[in-house]
BAGU-833617 format. One record per residue: x, y, z of N, C-alpha, C, O, CB in turn. Coordinates in steps of 0.001 Angstrom, whole numbers, padded with zeros to 6 digits, always signed. Each point is the difference from the previous one (the first is absolute). Glycine has a CB too. Layout:
XYZXYZXYZXYZXYZ...
***
This chain:
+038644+112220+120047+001160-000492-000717+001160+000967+000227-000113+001185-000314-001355-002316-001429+002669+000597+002330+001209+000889-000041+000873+000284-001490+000644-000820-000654-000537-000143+003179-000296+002169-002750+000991-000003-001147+001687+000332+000391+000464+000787+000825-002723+000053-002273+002978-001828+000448+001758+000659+000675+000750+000133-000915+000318-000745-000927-000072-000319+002873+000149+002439-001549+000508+000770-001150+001369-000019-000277+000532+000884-000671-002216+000418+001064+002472-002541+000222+001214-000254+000251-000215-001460-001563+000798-000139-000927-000222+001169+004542-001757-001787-003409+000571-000639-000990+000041+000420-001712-000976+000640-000391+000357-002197+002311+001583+001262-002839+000080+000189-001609-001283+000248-000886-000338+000937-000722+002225-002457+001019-002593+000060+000111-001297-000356-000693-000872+000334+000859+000141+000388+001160+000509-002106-002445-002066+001457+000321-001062+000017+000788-000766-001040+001425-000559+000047+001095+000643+001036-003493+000332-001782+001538+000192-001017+001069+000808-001371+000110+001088+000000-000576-003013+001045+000688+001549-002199+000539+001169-001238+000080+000121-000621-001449+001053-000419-000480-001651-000321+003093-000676+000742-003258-000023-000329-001452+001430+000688-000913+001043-000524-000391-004017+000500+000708+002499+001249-000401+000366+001202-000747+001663-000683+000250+000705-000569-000834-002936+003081+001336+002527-002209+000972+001260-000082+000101+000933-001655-000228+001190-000122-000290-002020+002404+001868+000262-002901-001439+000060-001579-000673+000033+000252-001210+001119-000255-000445-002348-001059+001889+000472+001731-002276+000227+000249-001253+001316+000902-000652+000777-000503-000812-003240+000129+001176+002550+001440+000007+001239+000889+000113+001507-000619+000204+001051+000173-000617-002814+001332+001595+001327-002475+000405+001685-000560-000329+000244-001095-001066+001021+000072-000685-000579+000297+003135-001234-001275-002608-000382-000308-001207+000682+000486-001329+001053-000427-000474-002900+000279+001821+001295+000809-001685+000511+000553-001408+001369+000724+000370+000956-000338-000698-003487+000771-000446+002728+000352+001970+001192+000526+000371+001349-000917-000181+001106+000205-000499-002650+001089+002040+000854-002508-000832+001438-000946-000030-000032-000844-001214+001007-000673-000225-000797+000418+002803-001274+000181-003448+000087-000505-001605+000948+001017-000830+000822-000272-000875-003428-000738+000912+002163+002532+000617+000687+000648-000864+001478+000393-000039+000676+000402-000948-002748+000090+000918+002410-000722+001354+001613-000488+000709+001150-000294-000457+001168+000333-000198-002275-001061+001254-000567-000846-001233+000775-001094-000244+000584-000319-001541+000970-000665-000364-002368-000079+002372+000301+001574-002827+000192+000281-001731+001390+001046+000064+001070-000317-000520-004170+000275-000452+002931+001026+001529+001547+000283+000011+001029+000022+000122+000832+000537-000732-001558-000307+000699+000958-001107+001475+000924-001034+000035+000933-000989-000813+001196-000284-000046-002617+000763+001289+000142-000882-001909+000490-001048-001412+000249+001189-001111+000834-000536-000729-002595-002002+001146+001597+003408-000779+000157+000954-000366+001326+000498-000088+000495+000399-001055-002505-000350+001675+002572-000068+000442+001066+000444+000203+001128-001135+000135+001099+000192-000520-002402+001759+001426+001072-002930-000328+000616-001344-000422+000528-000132-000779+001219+000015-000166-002259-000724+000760-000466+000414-001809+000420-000474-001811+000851+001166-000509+000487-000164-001119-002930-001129+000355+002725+002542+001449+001044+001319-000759+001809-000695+000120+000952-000223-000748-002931+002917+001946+001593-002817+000325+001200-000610+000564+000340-001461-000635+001052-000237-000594-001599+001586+002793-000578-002370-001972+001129-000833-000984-000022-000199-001350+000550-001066-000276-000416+000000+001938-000559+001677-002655+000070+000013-001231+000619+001518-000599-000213+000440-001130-001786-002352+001296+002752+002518+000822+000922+000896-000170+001276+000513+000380+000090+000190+001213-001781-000140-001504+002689+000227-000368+001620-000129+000803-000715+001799+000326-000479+000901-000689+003366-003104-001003-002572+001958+003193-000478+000961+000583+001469+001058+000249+001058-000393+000491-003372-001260+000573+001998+003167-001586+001076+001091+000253-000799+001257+000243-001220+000114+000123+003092-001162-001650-000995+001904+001567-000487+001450+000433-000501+000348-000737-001034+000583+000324+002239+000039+000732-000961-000680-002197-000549+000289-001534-001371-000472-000025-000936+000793+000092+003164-001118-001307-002402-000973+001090-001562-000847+000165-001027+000390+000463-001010+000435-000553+001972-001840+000796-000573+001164+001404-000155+000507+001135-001150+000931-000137-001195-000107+000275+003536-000267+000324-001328+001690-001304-000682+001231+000515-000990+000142-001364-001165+000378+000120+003324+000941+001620-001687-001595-002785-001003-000421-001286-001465-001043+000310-001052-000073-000636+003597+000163-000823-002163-000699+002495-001397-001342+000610-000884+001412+000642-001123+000283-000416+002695-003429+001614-000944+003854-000261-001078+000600+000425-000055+001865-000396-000629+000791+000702+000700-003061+001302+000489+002556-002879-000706+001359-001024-001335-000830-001092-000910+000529-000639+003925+001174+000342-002796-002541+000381-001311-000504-000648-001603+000349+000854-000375-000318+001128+002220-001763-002074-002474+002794-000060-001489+000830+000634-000520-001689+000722-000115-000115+001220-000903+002754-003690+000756-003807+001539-000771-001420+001040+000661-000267+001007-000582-000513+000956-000203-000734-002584+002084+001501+001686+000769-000163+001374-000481+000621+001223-000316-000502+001078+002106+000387-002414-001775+001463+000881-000181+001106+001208-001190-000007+000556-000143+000094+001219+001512+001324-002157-002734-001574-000220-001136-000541+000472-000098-001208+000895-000515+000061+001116-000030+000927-002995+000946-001854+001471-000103-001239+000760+000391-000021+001362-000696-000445+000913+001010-000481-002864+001113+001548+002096+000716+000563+000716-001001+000624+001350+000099-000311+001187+001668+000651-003449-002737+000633+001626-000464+000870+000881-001252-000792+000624-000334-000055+001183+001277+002243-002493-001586-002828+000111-001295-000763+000192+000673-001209+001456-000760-000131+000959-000501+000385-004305+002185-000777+003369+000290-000564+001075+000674+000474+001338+000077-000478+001132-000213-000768-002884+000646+002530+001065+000214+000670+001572-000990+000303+001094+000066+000210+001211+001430+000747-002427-002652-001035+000096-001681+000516+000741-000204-000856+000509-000404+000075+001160-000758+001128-002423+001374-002643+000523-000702-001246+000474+000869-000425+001507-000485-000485+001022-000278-000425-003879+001938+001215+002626+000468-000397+001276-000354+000871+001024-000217-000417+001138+001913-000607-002147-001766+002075+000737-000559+001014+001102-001359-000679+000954-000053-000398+001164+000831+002582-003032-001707-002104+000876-001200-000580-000127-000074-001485+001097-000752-000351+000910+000666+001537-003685+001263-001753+002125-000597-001925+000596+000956+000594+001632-000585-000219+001061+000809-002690-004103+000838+003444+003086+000551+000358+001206-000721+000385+000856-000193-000570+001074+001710+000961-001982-002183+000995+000407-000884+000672+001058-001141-000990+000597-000222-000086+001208+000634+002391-002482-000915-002836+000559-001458-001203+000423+001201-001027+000527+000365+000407+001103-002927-000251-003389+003063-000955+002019+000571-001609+000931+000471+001235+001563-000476-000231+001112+002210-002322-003845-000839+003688+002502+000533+000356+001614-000965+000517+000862+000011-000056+001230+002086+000635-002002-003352+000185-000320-001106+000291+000614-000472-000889+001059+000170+000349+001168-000569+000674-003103-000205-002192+001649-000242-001463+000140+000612-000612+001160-000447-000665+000935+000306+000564-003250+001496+000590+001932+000628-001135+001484+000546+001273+000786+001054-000182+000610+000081-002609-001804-001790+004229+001268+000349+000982+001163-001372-000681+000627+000006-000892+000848+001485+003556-001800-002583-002109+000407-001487-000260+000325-000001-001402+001045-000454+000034+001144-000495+001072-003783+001425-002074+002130-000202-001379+000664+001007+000229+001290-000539-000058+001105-000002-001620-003498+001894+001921+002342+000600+000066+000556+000577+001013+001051+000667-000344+000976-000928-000999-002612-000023+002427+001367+000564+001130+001116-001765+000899+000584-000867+000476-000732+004104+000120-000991-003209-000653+002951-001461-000259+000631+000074+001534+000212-001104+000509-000190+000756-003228+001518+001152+003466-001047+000372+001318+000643-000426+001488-001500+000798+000377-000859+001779-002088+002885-003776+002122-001868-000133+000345-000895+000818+001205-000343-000322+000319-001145-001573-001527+001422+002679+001909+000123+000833+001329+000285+000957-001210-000667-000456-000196-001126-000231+002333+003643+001558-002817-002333+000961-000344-000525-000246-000755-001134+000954+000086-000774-000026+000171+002695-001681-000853-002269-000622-000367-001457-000068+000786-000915+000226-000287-001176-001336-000858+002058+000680+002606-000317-000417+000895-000958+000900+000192-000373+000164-000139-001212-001700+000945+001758+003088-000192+000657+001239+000666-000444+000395-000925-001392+000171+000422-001144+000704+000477+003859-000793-002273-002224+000758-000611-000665-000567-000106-001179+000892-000180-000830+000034-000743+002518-002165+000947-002272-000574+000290-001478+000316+000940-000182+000325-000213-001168-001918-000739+000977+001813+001928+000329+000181+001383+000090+001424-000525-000287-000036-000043-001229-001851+001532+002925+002723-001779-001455+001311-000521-000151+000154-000173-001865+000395+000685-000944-000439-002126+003817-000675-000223-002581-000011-000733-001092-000330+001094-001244+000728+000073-000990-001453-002378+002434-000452+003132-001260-000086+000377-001152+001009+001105-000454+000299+000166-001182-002545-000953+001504+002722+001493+000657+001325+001153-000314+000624-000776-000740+000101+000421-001153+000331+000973+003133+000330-002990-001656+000762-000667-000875-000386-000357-001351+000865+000047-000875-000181-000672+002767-002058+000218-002224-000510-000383-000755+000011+001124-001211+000257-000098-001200-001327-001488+002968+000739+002522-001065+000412+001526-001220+000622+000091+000082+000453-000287-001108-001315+001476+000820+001934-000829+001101+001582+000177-000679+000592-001095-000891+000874+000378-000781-000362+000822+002838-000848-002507-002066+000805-001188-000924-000940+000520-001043+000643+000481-000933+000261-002952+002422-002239+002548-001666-000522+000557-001281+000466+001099-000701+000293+000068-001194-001901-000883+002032+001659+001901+000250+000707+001108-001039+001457+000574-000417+000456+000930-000665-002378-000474+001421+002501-001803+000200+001306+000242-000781-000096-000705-001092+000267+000619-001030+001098-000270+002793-001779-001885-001915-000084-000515-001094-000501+000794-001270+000478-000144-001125-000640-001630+002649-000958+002706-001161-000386+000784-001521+001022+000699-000230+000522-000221-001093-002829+000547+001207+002970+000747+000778+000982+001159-000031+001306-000837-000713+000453+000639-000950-001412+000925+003392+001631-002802-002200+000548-000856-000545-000084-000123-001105+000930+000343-000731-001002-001019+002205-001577-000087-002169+000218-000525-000639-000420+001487-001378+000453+000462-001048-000658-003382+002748-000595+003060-001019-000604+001184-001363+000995+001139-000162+000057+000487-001129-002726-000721+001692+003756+000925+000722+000403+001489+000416+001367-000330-001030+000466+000782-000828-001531-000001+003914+001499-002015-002811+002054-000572-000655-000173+000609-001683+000937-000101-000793-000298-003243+002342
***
């Protein structure tokens, strides 16, 4: 059995499952953020009061993961299927994930550092 240490999960299950909840949990914040916007005259004031709130910042973070998470597995996925050249596959995960931490940790430094 080959193990590969490039994918998230343990295996195709695991990772089926993972994006899964990832994009439920997205998708709950999404609407989340929606229902702020239209059931609020939105200002700077609000705004910044919507997210000094501790459930904000959590939520906030809990989906920065998740996007990390469902990103890394779907680009995983279509490097694997798609780019045959394993030196340049690698770079380019190797890529993806530099990006993937930097949008994560600015978002914490953002949201937790302000």
């Amino acid at each position: 059995m080959v193990k590969n240490v490039s994918s998230f999960g343990r295996n195709g299950v695991h990772d089926f499952l993972l994006i899964r909840v990832t994009a439920i949990l997205m998708t709950l914040y999404t609407i989340y953020l929606v229902s702020f916007c239209a059931f609020t005259d939105i200002s700077y004031v609000s705004w910044t009061q919507f997210f000094a709130g501790t459930f904000t910042k959590a939520f906030t973070m809990v989906t920065l993961t998740c996007i990390l998470i469902h990103a890394w597995i779907g680009l995983w996925q279509v490097l694997t299927d798609y780019i045959k050249c394993t030196k340049l596959r690698g770079g380019l995960q190797v890529g993806v994930v530099a990006l993937l931490l930097g949008y994560f940790f600015s978002g914490l430094f953002i949201l937790w550092g302000a």
